[in-house]
N, C-alpha and C positions, 0 to 999 in steps of 0.2 A: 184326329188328334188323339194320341196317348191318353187312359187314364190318368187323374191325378193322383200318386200313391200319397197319403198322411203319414205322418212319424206313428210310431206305436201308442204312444201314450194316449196322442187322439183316437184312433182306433180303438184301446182299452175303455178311453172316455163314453165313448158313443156308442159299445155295447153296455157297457151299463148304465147309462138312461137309457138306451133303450129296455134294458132286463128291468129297471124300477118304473118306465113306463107301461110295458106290459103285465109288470105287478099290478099297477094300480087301475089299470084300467081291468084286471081282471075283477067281477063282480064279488068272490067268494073272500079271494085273498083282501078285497081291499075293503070289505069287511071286518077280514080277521085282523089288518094293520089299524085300521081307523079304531077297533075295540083294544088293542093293545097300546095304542098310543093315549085314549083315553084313560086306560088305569092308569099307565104311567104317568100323565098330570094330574090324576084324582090323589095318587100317592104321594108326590114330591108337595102337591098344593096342601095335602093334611101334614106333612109332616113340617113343612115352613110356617103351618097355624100353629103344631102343637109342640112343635120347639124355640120357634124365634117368638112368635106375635103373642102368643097366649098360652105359655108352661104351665103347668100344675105347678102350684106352692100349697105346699103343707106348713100353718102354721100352729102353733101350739098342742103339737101331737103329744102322747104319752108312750109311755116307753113299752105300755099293754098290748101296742099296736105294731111293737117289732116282728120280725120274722124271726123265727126258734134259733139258730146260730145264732141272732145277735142280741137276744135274749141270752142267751149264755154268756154270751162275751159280758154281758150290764151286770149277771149274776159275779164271772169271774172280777170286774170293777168292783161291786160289792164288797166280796172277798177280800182282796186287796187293800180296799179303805181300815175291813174290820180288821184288817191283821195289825195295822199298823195302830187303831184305836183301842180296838179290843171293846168297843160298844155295840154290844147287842142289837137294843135299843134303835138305834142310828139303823142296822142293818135291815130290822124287820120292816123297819118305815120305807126305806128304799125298796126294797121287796116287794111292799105291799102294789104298789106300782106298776106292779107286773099283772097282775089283775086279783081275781078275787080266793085263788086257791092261796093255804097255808104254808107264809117265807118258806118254812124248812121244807114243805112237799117243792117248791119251785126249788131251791138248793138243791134236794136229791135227784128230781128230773134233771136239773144243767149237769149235775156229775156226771149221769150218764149219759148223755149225750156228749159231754164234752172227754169222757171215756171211748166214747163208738166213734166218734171224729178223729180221736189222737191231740186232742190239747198236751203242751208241754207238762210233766210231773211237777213240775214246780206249782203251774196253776192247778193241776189236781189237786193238790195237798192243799190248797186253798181254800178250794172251794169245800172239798171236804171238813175241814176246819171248822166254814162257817157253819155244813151244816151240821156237826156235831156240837158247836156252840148252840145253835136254836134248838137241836131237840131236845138240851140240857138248859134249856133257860126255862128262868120261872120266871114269871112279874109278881113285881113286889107291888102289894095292895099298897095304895097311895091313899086312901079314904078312912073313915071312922067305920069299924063295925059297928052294928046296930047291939 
C-alpha cells in the first residue's frame, strides 16, 4: 500500500510542533522560553496592578512640585491674571507657591526659560511685564511705626 500523502498545510502543521517540541524539550532553550515568558507575566501582571487595580493619585499637590516647563507655563498664567488686574500683590502670593526663592527671581528664571524654549512674544512680553512690575514694587508698610 502507497503512502498516505497529507495536504500541505498538515505537513506545515506538524513541522512546527514538531520545531516547538524540539524547542521545548531542548533543556537550554526551554530555559531561555520559560524565563522570557515569566517576565512577560511579572510585566503585564505590574502593569494591570499599577494601572487598573491601584493607580497613583496625587491629591492636594502644590504647584512647588511641577516640573520646570510647567512651572513656567503657572508663571506665564500669573502674568496673564496680572495683566488684566494689574495687582501686584495678588501676583507675589501666587508666586510664592512656587517655593521659597524671590516671585521676581522665579519671573526672571520662567523668562528665560520660556526664551530657550521659544514661547510665543506675546507671552514673553508678559511675563516680562510681571517681572519688571515685582522688581519695581515696594510694599506699602500697613502697621504703626514705633
Amino acid at each position: 500500500m502507497p503512502p498516505v500523502r497529507l495536504p500541505g498545510y498538515f505537513y506545515t502543521s506538524g513541522v512546527a510542533l514538531l520545531f516547538f517540541r524540539v524547542l521545548w524539550q531542548n533543556n537550554l532553550m526551554s530555559r531561555l522560553l520559560k524565563f522570557l515568558l515569566a517576565i512577560l507575566l511579572g510585566l503585564s501582571v505590574g502593569l494591570v496592578y499599577g494601572w487598573v487595580i491601584s493607580p497613583v493619585e496625587y491629591l492636594d499637590t502644590t504647584p512647588n512640585t511641577l516640573r520646570y516647563d510647567y512651572r513656567t507655563d503657572y508663571v506665564l498664567m500669573v502674568a496673564e491674571i496680572f495683566d488684566s488686574t494689574q495687582d501686584v500683590e495678588q501676583a507675589i502670593r501666587q508666586l510664592a507657591q512656587l517655593g521659597s526663592d524671590p516671585p521676581v527671581e522665579i519671573a526672571i528664571q520662567s523668562l528665560a526659560y520660556a526664551t530657550q524654549i521659544g514661547y510665543a512674544p506675546e507671552d514673553l512680553v508678559l511675563i516680562q511685564n510681571l517681572a519688571t512690575a515685582l522688581q519695581t514694587w515696594q510694599p506699602i508698610s500697613g502697621g504703626l511705626a514705633p
